[in-house]
BAVEXMI-803642 format. One line per field, with one value per residue (C-alpha): x, y, z; residue in three letters. Coordinates in nm, 4 decimals. Layout:
u <- (X,...)
v <- (Y,...)
w <- (Z,...)
r <- (ALA,...)
***
This chain:
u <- (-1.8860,-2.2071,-2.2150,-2.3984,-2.0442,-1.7907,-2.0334,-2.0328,-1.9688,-1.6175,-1.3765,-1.0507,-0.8215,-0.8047,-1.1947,-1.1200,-1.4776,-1.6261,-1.3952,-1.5072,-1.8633,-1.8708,-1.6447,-1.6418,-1.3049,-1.0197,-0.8791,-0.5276,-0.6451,-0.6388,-0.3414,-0.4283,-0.2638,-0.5720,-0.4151,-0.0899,0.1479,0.4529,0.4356,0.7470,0.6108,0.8734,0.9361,0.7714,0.9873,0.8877,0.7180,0.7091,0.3780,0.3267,0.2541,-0.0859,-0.1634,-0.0927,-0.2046,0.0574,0.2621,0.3234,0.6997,0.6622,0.4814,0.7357,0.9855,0.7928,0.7727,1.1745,1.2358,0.9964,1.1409,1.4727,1.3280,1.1517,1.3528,1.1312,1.3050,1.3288,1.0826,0.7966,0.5716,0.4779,0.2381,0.0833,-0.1997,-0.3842,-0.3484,-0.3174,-0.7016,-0.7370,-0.5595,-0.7434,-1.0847,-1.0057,-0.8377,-1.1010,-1.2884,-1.0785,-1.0403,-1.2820,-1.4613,-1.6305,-1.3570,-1.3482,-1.1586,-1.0075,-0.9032,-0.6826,-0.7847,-0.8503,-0.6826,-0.7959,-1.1917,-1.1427,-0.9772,-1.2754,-1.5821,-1.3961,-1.3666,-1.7414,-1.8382,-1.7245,-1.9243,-1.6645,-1.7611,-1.5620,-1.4707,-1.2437,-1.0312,-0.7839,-0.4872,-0.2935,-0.5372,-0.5035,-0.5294,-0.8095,-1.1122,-0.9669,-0.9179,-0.7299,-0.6382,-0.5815,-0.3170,-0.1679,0.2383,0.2429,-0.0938,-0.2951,-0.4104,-0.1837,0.1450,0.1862,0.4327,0.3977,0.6996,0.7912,0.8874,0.5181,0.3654,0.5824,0.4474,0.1129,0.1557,0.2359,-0.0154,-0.2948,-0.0906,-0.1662,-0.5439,-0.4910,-0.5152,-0.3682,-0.2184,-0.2616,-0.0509,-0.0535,0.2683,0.1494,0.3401,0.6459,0.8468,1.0268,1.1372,1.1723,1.3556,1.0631,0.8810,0.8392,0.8943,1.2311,0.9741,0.7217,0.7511,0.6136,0.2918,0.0616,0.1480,0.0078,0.1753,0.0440,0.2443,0.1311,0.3446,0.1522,0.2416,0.6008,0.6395,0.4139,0.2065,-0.1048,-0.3061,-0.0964,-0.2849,0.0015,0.0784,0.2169,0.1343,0.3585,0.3615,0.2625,0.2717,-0.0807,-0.2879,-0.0880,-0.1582,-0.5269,-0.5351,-0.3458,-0.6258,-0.9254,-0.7106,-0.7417,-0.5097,-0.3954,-0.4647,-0.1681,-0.2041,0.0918,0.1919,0.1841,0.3948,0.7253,0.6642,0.7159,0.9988,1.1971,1.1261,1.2152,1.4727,1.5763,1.7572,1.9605,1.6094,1.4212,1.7199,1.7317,1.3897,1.3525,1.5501,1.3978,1.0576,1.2164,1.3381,1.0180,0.7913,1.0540,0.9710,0.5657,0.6384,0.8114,0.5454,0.2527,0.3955,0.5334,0.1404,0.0298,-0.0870,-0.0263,0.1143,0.0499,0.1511,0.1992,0.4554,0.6791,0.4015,0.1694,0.1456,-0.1790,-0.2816,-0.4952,-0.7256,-1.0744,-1.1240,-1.0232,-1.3544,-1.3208,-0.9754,-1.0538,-1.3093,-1.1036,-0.7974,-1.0414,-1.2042,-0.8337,-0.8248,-0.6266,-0.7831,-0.7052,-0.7930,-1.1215,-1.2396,-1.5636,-1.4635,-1.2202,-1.3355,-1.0600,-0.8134,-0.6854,-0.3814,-0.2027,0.0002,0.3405,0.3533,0.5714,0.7316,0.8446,0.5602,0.3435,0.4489,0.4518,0.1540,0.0427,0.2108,0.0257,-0.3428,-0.2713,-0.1236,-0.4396,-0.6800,-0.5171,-0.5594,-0.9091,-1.0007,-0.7985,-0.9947,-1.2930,-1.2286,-1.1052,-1.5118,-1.6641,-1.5047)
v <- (1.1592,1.0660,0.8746,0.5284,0.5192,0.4561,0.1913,-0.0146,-0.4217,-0.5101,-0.5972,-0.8394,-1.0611,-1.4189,-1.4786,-1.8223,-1.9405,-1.6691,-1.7260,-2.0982,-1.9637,-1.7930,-1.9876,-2.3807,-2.5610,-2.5181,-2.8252,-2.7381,-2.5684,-2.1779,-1.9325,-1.6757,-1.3396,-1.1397,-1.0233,-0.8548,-1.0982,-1.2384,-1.5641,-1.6716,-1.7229,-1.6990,-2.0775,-2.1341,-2.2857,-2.5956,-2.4580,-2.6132,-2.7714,-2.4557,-2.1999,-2.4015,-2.5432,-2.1678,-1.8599,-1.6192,-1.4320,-1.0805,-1.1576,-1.2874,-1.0015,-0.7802,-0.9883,-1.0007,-0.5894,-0.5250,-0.7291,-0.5332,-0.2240,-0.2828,-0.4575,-0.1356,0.0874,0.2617,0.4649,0.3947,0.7156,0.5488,0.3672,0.0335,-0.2698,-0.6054,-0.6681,-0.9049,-0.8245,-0.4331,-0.4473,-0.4669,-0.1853,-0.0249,-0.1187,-0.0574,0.3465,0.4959,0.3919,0.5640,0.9087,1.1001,1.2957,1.2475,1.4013,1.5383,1.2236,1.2566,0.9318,0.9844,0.8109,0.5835,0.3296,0.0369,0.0788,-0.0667,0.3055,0.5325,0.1916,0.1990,0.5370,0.6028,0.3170,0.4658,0.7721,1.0142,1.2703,1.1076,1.2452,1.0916,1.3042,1.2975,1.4391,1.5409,1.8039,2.1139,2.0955,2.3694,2.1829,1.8588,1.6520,1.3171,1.2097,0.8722,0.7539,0.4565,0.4707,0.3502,0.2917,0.0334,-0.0412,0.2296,0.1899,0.6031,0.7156,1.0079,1.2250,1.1599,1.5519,1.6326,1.4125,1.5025,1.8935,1.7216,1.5684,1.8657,2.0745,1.8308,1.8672,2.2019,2.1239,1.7826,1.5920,1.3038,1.1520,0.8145,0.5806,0.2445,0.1223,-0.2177,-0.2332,-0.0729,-0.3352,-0.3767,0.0074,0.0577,0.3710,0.5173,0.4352,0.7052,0.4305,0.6817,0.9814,0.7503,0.9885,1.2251,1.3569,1.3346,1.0308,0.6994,0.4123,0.0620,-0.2089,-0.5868,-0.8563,-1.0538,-0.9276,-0.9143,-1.2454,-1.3819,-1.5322,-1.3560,-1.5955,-1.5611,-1.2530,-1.0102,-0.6294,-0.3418,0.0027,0.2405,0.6095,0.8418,0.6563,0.8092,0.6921,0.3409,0.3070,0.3448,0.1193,-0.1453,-0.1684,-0.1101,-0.4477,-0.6231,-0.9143,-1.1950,-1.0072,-1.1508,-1.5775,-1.7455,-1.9132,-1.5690,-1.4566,-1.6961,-1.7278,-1.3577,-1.3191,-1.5924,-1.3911,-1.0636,-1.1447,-1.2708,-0.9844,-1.2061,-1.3078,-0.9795,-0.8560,-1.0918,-1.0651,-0.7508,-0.7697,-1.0721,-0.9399,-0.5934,-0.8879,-1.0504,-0.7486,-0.6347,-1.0104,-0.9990,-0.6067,-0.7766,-1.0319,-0.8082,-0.5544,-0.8124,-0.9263,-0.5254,-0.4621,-0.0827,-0.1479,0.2082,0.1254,-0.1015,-0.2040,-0.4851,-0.7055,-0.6308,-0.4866,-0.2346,-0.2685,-0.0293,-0.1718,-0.0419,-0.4395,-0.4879,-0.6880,-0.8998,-0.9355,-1.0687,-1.3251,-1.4557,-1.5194,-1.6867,-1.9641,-2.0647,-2.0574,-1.7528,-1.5184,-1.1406,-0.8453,-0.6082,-0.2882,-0.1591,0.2543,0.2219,-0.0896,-0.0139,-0.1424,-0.4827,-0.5898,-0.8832,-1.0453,-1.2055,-1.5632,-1.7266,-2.0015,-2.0365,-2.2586,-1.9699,-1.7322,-1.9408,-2.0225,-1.6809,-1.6303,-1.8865,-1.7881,-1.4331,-1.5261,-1.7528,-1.5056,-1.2411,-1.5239,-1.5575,-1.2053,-1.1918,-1.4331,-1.2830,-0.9499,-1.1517,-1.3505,-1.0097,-0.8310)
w <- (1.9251,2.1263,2.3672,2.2307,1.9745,2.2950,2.3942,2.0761,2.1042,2.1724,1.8761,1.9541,1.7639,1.8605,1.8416,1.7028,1.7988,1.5847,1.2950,1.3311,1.3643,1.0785,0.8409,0.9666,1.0755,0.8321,0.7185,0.8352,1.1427,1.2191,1.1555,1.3924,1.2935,1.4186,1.7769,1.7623,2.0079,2.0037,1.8477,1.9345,2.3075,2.6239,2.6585,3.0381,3.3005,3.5146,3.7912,4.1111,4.2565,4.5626,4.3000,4.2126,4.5770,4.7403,4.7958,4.5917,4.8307,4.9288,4.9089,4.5632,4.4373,4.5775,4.3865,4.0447,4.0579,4.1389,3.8284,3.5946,3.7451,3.6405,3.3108,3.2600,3.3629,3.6350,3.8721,4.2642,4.3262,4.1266,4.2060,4.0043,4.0675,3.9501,3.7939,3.6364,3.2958,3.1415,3.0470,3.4203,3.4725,3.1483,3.3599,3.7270,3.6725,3.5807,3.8924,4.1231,3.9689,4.1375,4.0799,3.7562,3.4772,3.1267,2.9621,2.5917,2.4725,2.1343,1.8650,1.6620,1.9343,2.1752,2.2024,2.5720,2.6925,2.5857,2.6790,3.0649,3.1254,2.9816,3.1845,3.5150,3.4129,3.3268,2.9942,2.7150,2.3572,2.0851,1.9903,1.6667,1.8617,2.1534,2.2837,2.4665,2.7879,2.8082,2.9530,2.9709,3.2794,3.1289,2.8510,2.7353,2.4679,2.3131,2.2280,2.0277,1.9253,1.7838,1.5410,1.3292,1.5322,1.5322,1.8111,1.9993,2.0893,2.4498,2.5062,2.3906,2.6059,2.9185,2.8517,2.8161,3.2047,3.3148,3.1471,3.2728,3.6523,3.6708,3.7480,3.9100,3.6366,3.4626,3.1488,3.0813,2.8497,2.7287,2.6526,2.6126,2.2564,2.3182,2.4498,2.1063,2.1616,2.4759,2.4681,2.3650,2.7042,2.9828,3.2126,3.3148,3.3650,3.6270,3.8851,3.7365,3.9714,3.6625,3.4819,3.5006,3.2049,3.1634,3.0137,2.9157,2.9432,2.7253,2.4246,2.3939,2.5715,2.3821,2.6949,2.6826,2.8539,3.2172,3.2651,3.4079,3.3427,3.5146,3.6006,3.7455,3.8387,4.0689,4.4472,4.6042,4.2304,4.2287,4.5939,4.5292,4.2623,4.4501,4.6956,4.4431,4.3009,4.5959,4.7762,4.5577,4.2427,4.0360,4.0182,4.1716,3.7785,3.6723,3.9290,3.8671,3.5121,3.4832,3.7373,3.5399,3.2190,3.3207,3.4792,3.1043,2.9641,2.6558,2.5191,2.5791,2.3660,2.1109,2.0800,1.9880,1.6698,1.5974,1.5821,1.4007,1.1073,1.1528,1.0561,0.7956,0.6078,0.6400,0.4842,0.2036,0.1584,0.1829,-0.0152,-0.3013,-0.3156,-0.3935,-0.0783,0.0766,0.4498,0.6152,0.9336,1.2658,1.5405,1.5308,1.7052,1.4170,1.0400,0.9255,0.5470,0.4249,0.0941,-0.0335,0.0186,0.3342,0.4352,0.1781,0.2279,0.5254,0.4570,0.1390,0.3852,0.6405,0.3610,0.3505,0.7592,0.7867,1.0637,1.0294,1.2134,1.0984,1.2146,1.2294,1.2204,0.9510,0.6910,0.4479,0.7347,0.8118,1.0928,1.0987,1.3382,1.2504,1.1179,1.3570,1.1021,0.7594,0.6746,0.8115,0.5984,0.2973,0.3623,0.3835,0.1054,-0.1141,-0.0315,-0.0934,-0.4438,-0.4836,-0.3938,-0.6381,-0.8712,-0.8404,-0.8561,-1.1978,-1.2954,-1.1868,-1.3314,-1.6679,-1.6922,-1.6310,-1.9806)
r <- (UNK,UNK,UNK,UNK,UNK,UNK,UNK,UNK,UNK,UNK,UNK,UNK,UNK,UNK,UNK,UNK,UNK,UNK,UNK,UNK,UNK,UNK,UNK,UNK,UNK,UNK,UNK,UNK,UNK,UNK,UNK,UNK,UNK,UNK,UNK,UNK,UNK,UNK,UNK,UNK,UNK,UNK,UNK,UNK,UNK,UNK,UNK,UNK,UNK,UNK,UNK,UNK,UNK,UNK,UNK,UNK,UNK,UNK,UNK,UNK,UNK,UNK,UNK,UNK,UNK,UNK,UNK,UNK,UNK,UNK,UNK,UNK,UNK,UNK,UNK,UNK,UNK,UNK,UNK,UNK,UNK,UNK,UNK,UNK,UNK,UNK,UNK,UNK,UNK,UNK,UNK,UNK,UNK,UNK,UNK,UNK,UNK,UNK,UNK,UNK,UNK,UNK,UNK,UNK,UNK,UNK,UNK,UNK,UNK,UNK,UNK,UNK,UNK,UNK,UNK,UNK,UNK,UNK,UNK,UNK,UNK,UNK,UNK,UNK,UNK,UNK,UNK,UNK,UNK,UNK,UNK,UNK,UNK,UNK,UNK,UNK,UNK,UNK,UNK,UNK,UNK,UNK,UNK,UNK,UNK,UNK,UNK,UNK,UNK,UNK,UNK,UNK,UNK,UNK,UNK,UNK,UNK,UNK,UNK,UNK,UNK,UNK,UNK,UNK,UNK,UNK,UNK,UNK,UNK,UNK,UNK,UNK,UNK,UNK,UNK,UNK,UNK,UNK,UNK,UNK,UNK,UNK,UNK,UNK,UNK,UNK,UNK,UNK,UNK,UNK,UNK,UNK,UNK,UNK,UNK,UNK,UNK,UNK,UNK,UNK,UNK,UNK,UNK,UNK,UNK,UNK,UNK,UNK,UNK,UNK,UNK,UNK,UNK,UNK,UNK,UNK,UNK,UNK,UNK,UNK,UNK,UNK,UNK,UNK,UNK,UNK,UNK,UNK,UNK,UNK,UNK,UNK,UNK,UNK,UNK,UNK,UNK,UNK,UNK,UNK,UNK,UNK,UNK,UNK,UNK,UNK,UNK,UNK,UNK,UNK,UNK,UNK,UNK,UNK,UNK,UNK,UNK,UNK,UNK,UNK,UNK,UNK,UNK,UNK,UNK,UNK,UNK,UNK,UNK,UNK,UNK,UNK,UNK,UNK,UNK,UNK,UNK,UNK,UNK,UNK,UNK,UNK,UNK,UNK,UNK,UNK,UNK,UNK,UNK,UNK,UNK,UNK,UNK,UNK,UNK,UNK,UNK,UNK,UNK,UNK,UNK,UNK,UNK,UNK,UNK,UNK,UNK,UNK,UNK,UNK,UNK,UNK,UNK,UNK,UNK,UNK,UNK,UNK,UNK,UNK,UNK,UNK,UNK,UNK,UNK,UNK,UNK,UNK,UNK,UNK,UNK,UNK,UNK,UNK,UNK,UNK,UNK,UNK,UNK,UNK,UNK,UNK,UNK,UNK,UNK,UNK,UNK,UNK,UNK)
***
């Protein structure tokens, strides 16, 4: 794939001010399903004044990371930090594997993988995949992925690891959807000397605005990106917010089969309106239509925002309404807009 395609202009849901942009102000406001979070959002605790007025500190880090160890599932032997987000972990690894690597990032998946890792100057192809390991340094994967929601099989990926290990390199994955499966995650297999995972808290807690992820794995590569981080790289809100949540374990449980019902319902909706569902996660549905675009724009004159993509127009993901008046409201402009192109198809006979 050359090089100017991994480069292309970022794509992300929740670009509210280009929906607006492009479309004017709704009269009922926005339904946002265009990023794939939890809209059921953790509900944040009172937090006292000291998180705003100081520096976070060292002890509350340390705090933060036992929880999402034991939340994750990450063994003692592992090692797992902060950071300020997953896309800053997603930007800052690349810039400390040295020196410059053969990266495949398996796709299609979240452009930001193959645009950070071609922006630190590694060689980077797209690849289908799983590759052999034959000539490749690191390689990148979603699990699941987005925007499809395809899983990888944990076994194949562990031989992957230790394929790569052989020649000192790495796999990468982004578990940042998997928190509705966790037993899915390799958080168990962090040890491992060639294995690096990233995880968002964003999504699943439906706070993606906090800014807080995790990455854990092998303790020399974590240690490197703690410092490339830097001191106070994980905001003092962020910090007890997510301690109180992880430490949650009744609503990260209940959640999860809430959000299993949730997707089942926006499957019966989409699929009771004619439209194909080929895949997604429980955070997010992909519908596959030779309209897709137009899909799109119809649902956005009635101030519903969806999720395009560029590389594959006949795809569009949505995010879960989070009400019943979402989803019958969903409901209605999709059974208006099938209406009108009836009626369109009717005037041109």
């Amino acid at each position: 794939m050359p090089m100017s395609d991994l480069v292309r202009p970022a794509e992300h849901g929740g670009d509210l001010a280009m929906a607006t942009a492009t479309f004017g102000n709704p009269q009922n406001g926005w339904l946002d399903l265009s990023s794939g979070v939890n809209p059921d959002a953790y509900p944040v605790p009172e937090l006292p004044a000291n998180v705003w007025s100081r520096l976070p500190s060292p002890h509350g880090v340390d705090e933060l990371c036992d929880l999402a160890r034991v939340a994750y599932g990450v063994p003692q032997n592992a090692a797992l930090i902060a950071t300020p987000g997953a896309q800053a972990a997603i930007s800052m690894l690349p810039r400390i594997v040295e020196p410059r690597r053969k990266v495949a990032v398996v796709s299609p998946t979240f452009a930001e993988h193959a645009r950070a890792w071609t922006s630190a100057g590694h060689e980077v192809r797209e690849v289908p995949n799983l590759p052999g390991a034959g000539g490749i340094d690191v390689v990148v994967v979603c699990n699941p992925d987005t925007p499809t929601g395809r899983l990888f099989d944990q076994n194949e990926l562990l031989a992957m690891a230790d394929d790569l290990g052989v020649g000192g390199g790495m796999l990468v994955v982004d578990e940042s959807y998997i928190d509705p499966r966790p037993r899915q995650s390799l958080a168990s297999d962090a040890p491992h000397p060639a294995l690096a995972v990233i995880r968002s808290f964003g999504k699943f807690y439906g706070l993606p605005g906090l800014r807080l992820g995790f990455v854990f794995g092998a303790r020399r590569l974590m240690g490197r990106l703690e410092t490339a981080l830097g001191p106070w790289a994980v905001s003092g809100p962020a910090i007890a917010v997510g301690a109180v949540a992880l430490a949650d374990e009744a609503w990260a449980k209940t959640m999860r089969h809430q959000l299993v019902d949730q997707a089942r319902r926006l499957d019966d909706l989409l699929t009771g309106q004619g439209l194909n569902v080929i895949g997604g996660t429980p955070l997010f549905r992909l519908i596959s239509s030779l309209n897709a675009r137009r899909l799109r724009d119809d649902l956005a004159r009635q101030g519903i925002w969806t999720r395009n993509y560029s590389y594959a127009p006949q795809w569009l993901r949505m995010g879960l309404p989070a009400t019943d008046a979402d989803i019958s409201r969903l409901d209605q402009a999709l059974t208006a807009i099938s209406a009108d192109s009836q009626d369109a198809r009717t005037g041109q006979q």
